[in-house]
C-alpha positions in Angstrom: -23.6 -29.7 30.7 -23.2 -26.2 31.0 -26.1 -24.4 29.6 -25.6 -20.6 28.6 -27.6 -17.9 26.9 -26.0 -15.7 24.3 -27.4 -12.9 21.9 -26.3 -12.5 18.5 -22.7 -10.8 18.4 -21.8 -12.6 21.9 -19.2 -15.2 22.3 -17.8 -17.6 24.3 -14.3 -19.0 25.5 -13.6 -22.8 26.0 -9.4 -23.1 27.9 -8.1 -20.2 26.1 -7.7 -20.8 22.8 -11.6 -21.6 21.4 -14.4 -19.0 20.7 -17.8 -20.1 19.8 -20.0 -16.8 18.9 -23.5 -16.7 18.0 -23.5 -14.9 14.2 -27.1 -15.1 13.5 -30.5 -16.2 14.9 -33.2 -16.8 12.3 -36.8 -18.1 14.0 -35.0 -21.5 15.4 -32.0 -21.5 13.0 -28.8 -19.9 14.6 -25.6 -19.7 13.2 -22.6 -20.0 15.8 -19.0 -19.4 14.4 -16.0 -21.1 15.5 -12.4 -20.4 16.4 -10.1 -23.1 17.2 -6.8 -24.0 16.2 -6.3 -26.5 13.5 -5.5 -29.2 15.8 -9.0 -29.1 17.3 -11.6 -31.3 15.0 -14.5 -29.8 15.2 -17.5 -32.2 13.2 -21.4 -31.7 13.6 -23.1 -35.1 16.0 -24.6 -36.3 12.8 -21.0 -36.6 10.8 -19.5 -38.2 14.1 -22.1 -40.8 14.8 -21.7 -41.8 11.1 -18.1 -42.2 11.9 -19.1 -44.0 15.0 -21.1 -46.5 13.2 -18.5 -47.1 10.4 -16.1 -47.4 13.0 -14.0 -45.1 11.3 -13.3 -43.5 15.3 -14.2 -44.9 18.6 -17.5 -43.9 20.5 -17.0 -40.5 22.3 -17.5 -40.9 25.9 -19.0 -36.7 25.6 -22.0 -38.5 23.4 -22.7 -41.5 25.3 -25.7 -41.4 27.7 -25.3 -41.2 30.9 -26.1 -44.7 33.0 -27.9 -44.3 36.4 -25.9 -45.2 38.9 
């Protein structure tokens, strides 16, 4: 995991075609807005493990814990 720190107004790119920016930061609420194209899902964890357990999708490998090896 790559772990970043960005002020309000700053952004981010992900390949070339996403931007995540940091809108807002309220105590420990932010607000992050995204840009994707409309190919890309984009779900909060919670809706996605719900998916997960009504195996509506598969289990992500990006949520799964990582095993000791």
């Amino acid at each position: 995991m790559l772990l970043l720190s960005r002020k309000c107004g700053q952004s981010i790119v992900i390949n070339d075609d996403i931007v995540v920016s940091v809108i807002a930061v309220d105590g420990n609420r932010v607000q992050i807005g995204i840009q994707a194209p409309g190919y890309v899902p984009i779900y909060r964890t919670e809706i996605v493990e719900r998916m997960i357990a009504n195996r509506e999708i598969e289990p992500l490998a990006c949520l799964t814990p990582a095993q000791p090896v």
